[in-house]
Backbone as CSV, one residue per row, in Angstrom:
resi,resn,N_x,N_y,N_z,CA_x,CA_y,CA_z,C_x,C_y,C_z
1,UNK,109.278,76.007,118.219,108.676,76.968,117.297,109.751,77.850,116.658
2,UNK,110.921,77.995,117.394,111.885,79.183,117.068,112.702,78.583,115.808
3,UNK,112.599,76.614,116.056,113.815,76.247,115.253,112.895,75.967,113.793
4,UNK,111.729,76.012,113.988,110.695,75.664,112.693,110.944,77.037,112.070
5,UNK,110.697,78.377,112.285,110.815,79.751,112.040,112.172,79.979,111.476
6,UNK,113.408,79.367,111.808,114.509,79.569,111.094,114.289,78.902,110.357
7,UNK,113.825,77.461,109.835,114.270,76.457,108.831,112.959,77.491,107.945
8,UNK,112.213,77.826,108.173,110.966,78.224,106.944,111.677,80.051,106.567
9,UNK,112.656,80.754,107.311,112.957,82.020,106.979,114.281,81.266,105.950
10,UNK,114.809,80.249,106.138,115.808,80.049,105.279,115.576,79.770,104.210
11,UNK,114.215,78.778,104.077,113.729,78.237,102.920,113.147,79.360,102.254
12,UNK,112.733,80.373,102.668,111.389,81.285,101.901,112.920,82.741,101.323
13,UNK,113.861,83.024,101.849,114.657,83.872,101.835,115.368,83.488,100.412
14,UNK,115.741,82.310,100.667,116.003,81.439,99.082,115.217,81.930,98.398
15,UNK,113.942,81.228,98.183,113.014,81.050,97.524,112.915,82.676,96.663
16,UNK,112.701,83.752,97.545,112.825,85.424,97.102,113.833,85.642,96.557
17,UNK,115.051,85.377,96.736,116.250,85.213,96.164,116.266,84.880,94.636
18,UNK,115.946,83.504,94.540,115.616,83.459,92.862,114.624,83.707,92.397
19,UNK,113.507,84.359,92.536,112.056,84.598,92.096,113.113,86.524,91.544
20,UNK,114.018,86.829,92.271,114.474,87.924,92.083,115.072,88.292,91.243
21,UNK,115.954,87.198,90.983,117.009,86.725,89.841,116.201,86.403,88.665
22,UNK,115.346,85.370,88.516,115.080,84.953,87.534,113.976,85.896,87.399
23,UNK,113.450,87.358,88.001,112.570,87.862,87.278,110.839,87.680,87.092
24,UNK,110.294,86.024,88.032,109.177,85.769,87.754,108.757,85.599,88.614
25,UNK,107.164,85.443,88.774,106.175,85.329,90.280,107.153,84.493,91.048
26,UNK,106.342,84.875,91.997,106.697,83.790,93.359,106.162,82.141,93.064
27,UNK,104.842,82.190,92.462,104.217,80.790,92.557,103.928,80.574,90.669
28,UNK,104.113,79.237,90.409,103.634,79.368,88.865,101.970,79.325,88.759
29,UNK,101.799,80.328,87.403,100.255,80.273,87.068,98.975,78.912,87.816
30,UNK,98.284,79.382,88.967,97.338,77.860,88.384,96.476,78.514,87.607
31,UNK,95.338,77.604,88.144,93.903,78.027,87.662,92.965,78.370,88.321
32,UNK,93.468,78.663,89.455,92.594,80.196,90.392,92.875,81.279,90.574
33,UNK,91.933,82.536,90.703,92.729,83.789,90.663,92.637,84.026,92.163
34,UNK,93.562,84.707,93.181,93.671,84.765,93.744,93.917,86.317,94.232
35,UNK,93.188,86.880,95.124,93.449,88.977,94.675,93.828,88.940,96.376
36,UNK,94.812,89.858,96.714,95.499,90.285,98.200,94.426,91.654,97.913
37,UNK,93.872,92.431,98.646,93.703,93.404,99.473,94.102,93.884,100.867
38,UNK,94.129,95.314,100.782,95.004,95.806,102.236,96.082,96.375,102.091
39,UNK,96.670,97.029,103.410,96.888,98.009,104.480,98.420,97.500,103.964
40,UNK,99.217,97.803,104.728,101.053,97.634,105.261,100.713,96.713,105.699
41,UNK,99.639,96.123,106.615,100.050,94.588,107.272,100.020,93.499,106.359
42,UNK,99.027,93.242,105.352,98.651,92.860,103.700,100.263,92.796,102.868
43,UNK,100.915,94.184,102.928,101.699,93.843,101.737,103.204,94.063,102.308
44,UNK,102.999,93.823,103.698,104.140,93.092,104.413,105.252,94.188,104.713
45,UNK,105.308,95.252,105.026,106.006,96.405,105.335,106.726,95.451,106.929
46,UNK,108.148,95.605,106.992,108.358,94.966,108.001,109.285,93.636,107.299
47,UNK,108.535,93.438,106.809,109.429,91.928,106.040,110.611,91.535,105.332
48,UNK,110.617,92.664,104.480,111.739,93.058,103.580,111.406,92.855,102.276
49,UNK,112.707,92.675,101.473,112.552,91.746,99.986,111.311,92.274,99.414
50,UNK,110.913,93.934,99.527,110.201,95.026,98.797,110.321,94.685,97.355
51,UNK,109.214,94.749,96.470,109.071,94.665,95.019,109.103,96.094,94.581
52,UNK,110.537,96.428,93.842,110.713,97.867,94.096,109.751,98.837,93.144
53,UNK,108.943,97.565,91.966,108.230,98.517,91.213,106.681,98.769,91.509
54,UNK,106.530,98.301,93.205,105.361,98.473,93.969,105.538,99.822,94.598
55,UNK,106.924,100.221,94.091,107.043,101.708,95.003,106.536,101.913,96.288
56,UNK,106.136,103.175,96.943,105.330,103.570,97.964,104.585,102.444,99.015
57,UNK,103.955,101.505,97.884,102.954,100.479,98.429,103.786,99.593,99.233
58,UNK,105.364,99.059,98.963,106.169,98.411,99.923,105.848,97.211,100.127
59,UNK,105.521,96.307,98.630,104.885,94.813,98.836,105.599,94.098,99.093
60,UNK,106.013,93.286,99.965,107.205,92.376,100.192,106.911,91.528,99.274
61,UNK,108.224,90.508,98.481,108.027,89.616,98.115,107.855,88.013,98.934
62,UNK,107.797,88.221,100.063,107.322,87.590,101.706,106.478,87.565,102.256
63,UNK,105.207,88.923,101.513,104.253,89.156,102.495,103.496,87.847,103.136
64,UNK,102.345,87.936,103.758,101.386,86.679,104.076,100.724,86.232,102.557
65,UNK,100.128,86.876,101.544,99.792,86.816,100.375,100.454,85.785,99.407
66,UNK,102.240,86.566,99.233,103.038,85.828,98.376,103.313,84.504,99.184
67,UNK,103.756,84.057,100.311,103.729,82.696,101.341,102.856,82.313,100.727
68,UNK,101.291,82.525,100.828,100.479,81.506,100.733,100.361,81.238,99.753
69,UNK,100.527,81.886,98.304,99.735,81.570,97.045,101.350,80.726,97.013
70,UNK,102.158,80.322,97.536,103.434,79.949,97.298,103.042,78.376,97.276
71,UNK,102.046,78.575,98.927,101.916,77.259,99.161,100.978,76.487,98.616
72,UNK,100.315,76.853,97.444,99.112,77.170,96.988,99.000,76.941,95.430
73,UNK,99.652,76.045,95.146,100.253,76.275,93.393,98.536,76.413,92.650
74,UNK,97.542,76.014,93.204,96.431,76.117,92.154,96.349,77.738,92.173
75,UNK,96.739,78.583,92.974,96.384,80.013,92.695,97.527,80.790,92.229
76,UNK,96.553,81.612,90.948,97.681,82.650,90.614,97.414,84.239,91.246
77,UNK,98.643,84.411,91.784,98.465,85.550,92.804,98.057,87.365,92.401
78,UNK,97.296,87.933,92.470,97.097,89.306,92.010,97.133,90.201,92.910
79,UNK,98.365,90.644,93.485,98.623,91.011,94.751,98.195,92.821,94.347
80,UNK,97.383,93.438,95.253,97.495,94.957,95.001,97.336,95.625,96.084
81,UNK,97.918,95.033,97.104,98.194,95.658,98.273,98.865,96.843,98.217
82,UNK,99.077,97.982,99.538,99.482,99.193,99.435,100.108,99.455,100.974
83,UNK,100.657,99.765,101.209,100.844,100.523,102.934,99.786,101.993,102.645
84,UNK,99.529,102.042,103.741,99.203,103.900,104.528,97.407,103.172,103.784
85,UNK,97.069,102.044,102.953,95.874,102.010,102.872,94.761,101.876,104.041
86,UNK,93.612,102.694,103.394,92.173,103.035,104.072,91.059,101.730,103.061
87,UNK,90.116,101.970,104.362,88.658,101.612,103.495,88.466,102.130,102.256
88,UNK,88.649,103.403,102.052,88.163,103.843,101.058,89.171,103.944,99.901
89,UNK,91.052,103.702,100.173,91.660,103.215,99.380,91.483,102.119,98.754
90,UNK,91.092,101.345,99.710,90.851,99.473,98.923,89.490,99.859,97.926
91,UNK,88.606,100.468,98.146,87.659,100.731,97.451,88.089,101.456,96.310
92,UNK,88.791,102.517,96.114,89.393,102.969,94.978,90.113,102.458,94.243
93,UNK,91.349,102.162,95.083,92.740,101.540,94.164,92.489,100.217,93.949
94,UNK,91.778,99.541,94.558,91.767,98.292,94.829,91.026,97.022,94.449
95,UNK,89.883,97.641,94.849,89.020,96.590,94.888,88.583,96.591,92.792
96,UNK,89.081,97.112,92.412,89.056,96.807,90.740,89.178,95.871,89.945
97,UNK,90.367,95.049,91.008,91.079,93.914,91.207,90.533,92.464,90.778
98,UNK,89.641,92.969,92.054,88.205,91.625,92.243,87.115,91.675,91.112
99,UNK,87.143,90.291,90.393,85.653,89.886,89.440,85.266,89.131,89.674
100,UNK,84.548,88.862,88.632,83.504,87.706,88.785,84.204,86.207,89.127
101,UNK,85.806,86.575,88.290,86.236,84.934,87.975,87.266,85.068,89.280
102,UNK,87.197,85.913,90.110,88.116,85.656,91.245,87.464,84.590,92.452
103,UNK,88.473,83.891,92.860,88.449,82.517,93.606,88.288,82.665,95.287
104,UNK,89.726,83.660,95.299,90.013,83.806,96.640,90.346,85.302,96.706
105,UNK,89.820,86.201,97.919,89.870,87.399,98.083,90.863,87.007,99.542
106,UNK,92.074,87.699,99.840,92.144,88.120,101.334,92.327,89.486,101.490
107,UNK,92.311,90.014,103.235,92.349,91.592,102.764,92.393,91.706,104.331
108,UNK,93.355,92.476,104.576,94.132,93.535,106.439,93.705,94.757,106.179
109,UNK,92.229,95.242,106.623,92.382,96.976,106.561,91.776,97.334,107.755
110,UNK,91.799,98.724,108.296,91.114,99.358,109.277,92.098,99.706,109.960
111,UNK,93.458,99.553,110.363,94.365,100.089,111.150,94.789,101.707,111.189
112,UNK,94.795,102.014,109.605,94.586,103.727,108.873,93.792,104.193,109.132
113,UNK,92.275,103.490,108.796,91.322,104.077,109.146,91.019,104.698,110.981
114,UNK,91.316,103.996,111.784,91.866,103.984,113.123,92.732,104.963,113.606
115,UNK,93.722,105.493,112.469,94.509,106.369,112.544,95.646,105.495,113.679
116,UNK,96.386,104.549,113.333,96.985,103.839,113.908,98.523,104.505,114.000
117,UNK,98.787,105.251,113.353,100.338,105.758,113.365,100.070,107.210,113.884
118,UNK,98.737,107.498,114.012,98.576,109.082,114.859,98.689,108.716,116.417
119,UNK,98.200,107.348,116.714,98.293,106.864,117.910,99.815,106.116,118.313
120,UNK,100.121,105.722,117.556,101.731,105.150,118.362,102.060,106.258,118.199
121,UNK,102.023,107.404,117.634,102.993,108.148,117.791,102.603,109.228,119.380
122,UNK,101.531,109.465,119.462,100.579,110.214,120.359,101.438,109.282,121.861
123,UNK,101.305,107.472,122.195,102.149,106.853,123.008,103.430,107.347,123.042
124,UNK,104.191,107.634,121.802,105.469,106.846,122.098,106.121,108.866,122.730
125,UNK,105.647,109.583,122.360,105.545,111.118,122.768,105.071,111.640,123.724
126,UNK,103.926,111.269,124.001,102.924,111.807,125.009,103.455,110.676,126.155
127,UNK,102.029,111.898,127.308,102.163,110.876,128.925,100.981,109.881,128.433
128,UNK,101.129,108.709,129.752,100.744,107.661,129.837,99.255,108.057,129.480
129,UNK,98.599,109.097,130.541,97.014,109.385,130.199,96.972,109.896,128.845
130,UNK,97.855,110.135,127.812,97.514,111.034,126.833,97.226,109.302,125.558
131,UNK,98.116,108.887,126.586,98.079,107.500,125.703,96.709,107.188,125.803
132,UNK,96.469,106.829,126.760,95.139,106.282,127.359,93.966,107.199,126.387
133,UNK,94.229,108.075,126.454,92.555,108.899,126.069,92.887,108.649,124.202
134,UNK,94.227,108.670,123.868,93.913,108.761,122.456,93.838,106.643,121.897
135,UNK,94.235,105.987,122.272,93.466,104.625,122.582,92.180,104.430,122.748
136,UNK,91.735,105.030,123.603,90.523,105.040,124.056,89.606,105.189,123.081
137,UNK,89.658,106.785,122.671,88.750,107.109,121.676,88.881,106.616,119.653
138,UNK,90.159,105.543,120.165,90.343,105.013,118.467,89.525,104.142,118.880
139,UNK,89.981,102.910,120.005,89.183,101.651,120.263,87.593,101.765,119.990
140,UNK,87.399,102.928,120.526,85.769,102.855,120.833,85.159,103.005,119.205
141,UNK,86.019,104.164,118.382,85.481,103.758,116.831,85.936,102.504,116.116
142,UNK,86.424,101.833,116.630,87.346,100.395,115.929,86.140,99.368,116.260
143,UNK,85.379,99.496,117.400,84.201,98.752,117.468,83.302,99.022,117.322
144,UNK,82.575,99.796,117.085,81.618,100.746,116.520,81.595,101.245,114.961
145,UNK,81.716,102.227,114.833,81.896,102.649,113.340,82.403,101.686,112.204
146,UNK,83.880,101.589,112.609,84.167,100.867,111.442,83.897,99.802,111.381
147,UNK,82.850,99.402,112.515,82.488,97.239,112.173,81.380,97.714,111.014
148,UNK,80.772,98.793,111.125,80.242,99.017,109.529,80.849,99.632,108.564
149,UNK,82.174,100.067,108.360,82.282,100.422,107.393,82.971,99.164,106.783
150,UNK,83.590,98.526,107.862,84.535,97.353,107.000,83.234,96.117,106.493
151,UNK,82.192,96.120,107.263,80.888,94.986,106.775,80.828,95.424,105.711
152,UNK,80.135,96.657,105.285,79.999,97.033,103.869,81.018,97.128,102.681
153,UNK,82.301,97.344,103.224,83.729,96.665,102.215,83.397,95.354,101.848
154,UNK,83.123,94.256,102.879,83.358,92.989,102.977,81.567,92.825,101.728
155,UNK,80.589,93.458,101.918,79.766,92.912,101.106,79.837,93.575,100.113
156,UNK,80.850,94.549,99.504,81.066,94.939,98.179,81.841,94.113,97.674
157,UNK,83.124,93.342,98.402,83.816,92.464,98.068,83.029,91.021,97.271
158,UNK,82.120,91.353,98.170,80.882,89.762,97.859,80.504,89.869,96.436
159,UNK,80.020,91.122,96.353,79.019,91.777,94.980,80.113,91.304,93.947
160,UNK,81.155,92.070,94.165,82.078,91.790,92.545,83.199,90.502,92.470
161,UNK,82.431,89.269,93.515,83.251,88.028,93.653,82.424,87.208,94.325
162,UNK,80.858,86.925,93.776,79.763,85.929,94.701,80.511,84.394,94.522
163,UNK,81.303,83.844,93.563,82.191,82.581,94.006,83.106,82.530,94.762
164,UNK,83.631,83.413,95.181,84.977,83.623,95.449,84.876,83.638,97.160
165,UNK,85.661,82.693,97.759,85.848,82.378,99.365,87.078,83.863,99.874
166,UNK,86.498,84.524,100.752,86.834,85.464,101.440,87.361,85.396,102.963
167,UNK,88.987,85.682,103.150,89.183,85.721,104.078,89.936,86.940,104.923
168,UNK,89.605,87.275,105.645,90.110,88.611,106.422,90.845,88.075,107.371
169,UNK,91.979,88.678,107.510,93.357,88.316,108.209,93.372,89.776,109.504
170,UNK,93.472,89.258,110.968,93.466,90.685,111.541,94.777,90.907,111.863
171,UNK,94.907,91.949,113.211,96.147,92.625,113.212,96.489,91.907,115.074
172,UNK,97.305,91.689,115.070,98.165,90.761,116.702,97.923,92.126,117.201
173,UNK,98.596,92.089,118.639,99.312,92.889,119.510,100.324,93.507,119.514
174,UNK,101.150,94.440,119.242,102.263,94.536,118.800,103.093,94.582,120.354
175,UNK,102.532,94.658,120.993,103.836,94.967,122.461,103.899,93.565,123.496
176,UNK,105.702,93.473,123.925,105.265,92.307,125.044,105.474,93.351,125.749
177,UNK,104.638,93.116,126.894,104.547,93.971,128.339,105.695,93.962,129.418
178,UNK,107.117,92.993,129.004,108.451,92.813,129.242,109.250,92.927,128.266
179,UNK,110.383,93.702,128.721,111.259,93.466,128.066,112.101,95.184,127.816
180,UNK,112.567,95.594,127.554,113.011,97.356,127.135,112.543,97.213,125.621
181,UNK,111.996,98.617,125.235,112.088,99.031,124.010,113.173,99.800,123.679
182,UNK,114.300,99.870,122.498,115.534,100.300,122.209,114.619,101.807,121.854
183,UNK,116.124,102.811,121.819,115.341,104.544,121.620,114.615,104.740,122.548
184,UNK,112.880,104.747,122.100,112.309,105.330,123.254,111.648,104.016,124.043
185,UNK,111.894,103.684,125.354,111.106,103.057,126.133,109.949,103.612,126.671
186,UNK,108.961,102.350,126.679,107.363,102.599,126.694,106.853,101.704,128.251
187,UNK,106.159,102.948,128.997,105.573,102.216,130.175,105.020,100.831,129.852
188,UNK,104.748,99.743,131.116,103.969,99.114,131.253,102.189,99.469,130.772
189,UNK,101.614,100.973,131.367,100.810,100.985,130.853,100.327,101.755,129.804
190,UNK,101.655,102.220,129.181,101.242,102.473,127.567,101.338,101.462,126.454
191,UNK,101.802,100.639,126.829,101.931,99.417,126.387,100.649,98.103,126.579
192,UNK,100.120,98.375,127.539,98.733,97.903,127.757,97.617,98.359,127.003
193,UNK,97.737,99.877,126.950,97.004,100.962,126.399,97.301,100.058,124.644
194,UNK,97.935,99.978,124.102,98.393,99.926,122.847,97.852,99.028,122.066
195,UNK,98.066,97.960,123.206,97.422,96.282,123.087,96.133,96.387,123.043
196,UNK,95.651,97.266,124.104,93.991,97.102,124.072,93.508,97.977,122.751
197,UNK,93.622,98.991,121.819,93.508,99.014,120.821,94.045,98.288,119.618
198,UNK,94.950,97.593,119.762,95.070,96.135,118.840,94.179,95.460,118.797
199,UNK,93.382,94.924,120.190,92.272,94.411,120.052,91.213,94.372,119.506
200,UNK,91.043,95.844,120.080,89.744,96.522,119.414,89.960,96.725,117.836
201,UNK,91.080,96.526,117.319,90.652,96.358,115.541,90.241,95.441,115.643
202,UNK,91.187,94.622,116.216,90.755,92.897,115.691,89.562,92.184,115.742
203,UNK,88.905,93.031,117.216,87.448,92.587,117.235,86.500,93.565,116.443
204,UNK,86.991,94.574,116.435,85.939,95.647,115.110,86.097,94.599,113.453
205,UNK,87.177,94.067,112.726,86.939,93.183,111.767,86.549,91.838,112.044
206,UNK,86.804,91.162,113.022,85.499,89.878,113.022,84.076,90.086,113.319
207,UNK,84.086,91.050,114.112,82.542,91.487,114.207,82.195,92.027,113.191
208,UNK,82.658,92.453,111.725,82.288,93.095,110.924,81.880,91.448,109.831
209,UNK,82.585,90.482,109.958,82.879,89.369,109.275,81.756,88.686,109.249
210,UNK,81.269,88.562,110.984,80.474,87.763,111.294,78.717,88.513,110.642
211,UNK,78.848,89.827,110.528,77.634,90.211,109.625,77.715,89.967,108.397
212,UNK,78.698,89.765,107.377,78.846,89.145,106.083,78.925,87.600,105.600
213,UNK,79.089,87.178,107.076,79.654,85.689,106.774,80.433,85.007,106.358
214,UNK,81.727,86.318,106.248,82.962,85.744,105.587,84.044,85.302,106.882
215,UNK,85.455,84.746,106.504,86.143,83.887,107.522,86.787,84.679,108.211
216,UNK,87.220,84.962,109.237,88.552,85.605,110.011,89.724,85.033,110.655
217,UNK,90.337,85.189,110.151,91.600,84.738,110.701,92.177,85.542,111.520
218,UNK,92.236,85.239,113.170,92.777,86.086,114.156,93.990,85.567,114.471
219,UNK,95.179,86.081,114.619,96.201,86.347,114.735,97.113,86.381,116.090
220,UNK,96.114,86.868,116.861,96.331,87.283,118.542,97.071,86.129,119.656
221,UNK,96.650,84.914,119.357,97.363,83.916,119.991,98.038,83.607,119.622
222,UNK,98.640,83.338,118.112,99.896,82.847,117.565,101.192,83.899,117.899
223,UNK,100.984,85.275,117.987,101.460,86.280,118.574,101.962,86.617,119.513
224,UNK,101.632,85.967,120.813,101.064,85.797,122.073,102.911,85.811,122.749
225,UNK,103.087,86.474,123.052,104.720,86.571,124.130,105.896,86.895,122.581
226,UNK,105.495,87.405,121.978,106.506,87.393,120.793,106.293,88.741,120.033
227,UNK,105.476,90.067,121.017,105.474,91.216,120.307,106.706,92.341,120.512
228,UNK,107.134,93.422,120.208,108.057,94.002,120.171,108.427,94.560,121.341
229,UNK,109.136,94.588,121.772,110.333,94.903,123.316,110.565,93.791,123.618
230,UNK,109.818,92.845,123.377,110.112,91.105,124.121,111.678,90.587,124.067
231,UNK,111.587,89.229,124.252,113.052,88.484,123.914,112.753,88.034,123.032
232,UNK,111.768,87.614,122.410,111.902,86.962,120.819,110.682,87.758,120.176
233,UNK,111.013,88.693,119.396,109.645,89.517,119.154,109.685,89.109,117.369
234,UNK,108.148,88.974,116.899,108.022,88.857,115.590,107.915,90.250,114.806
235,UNK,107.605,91.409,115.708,107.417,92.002,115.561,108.453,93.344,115.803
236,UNK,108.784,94.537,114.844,109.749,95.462,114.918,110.055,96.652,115.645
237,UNK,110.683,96.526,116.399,111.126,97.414,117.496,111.417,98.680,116.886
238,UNK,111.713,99.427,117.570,111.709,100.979,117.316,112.887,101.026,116.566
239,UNK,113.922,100.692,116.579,115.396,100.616,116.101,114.948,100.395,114.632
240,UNK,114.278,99.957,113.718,113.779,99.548,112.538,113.261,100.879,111.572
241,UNK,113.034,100.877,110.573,112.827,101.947,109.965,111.656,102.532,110.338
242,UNK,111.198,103.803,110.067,109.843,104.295,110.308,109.127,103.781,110.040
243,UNK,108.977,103.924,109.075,107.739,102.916,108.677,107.669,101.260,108.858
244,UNK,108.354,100.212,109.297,108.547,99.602,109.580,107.943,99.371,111.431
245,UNK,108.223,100.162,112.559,108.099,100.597,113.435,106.665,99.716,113.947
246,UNK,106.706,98.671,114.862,105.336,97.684,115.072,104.675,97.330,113.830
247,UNK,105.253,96.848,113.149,104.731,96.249,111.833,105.631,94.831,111.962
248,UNK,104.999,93.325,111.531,105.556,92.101,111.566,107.177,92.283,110.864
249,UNK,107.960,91.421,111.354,109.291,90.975,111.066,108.903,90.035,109.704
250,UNK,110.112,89.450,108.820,110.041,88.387,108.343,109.303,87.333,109.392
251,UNK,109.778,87.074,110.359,109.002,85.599,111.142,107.534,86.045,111.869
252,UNK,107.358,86.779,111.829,106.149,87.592,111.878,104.946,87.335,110.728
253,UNK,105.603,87.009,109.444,104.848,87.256,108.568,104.638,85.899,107.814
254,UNK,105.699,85.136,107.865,105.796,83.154,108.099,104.667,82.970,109.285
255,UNK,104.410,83.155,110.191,103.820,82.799,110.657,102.062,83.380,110.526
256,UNK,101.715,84.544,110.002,100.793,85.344,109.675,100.377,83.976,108.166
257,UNK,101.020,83.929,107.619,101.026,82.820,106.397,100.667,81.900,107.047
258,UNK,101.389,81.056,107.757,100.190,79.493,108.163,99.587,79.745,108.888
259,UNK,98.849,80.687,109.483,97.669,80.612,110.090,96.591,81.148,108.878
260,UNK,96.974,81.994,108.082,95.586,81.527,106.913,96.024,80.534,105.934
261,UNK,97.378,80.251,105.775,96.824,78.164,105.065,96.629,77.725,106.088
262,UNK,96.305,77.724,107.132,95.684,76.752,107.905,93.985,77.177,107.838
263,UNK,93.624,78.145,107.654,91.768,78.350,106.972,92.112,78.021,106.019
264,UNK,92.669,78.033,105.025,92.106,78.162,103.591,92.411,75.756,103.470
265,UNK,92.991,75.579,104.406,93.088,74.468,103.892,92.467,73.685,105.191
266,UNK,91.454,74.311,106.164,90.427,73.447,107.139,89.371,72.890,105.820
């Protein structure tokens, strides 16, 4: 798996390389429209090779989005992803995006809404129980609350795209439970703590999916021994920029990519 992950970071690193140079999309025009929605995990914060006139939003030209419509020549890509996005960002900034003649919708949100960077930070500061209680009480709205607020995203998505095949991409684990974290090291069970609210997004957006009937693509096993403190982590260790900080690597985000061409092409 490690030596497939170099040959596809070499090929795709190229690939950004002249899409950079020469100035033009990643994939040429087809004849599907294709719209990204979502969060920092969506527009690939972590990855690199930032589209600098996405500013703030931090769209990689790598994300899972640009990969797939790469692999994907019938779609032309309308990426309007954002970092620090909410439900109610994708609904504002976003979802404008989506019409009638759109094909394919994908879309990573609820981690903001979750308040996901009030909580690593609450871990990586606080004691173990402080971890625990502020986990606790995100998880419990990550399965609850927001499996309706993200259902009702997902059937507004429907309303302004009834052709259009919809797929929701969730969020891995970010911690292996071995290994040191560089800067600040994180218990065993704040690190458990962390994971089990990873979960709980992931199962707050398929349970939200499965009331709309749209696809999910879970993430969690392809992930699986390869999150940050590990020996081979896809994911970015503390040493990485702030914002960057448990958000996918480049090989993180190659691999986030064929697991939805692998839905979009079952």
């Amino acid at each position: 798996m490690r030596k497939l992950a170099s040959v596809v970071v070499s090929t795709v690193v190229a690939f950004a390389g002249m899409a950079a140079v020469a100035g033009t999309p990643a994939q040429a025009a087809g004849e599907k429209e294709y719209v990204a929605l979502g969060d920092s995990y969506a527009s690939g914060v972590g990855a690199g090779y930032y589209d600098t006139a996405s500013g703030d939003c931090k769209r990689s030209q790598l994300n899972y989005p640009a990969q797939s419509a790469a692999a994907h020549s019938e779609y032309t890509l309308k990426d309007v992803t954002c970092s620090g996005a909410t439900i109610a960002d994708v609904r504002a900034n976003q979802l404008s995006a989506v019409t009638s003649g759109t094909d394919l919708v994908t879309l990573t949100v609820g981690g903001n809404d979750a308040q996901f960077s009030t909580v690593v930070q609450n871990c990586l500061l606080e004691s173990d129980s402080y971890c625990k209680t502020a986990t606790d009480w995100m998880s419990y709205y990550a399965k609850n609350q927001l499996v309706t607020e993200l259902a009702t995203l997902y059937k507004d998505i429907k309303a302004k795209a009834p052709g259009a095949e919809i797929v929701v991409v969730g969020y891995p684990q970010a911690l292996s439970l071995t290994g040191t974290c560089p800067v600040i090291d994180l218990s065993t069970a704040k690190r458990t703590y962390m994971n089990a609210f990873a979960d709980a997004l992931a199962e707050g957006a398929k349970a939200a999916t499965a009331q709309e009937s749209v696809t999910f693509v879970d993430v969690r096993d392809t992930f699986k021994g390869h999150g940050a403190c590990g020996t081979d982590p896809w994911i970015n260790n503390l040493s990485s920029g702030t914002t960057e900080v448990f958000h996918p690597n480049l090989t993180g985000y190659i691999y986030y990519a064929d697991q939805l061409n692998k839905a979009l092409d079952s």
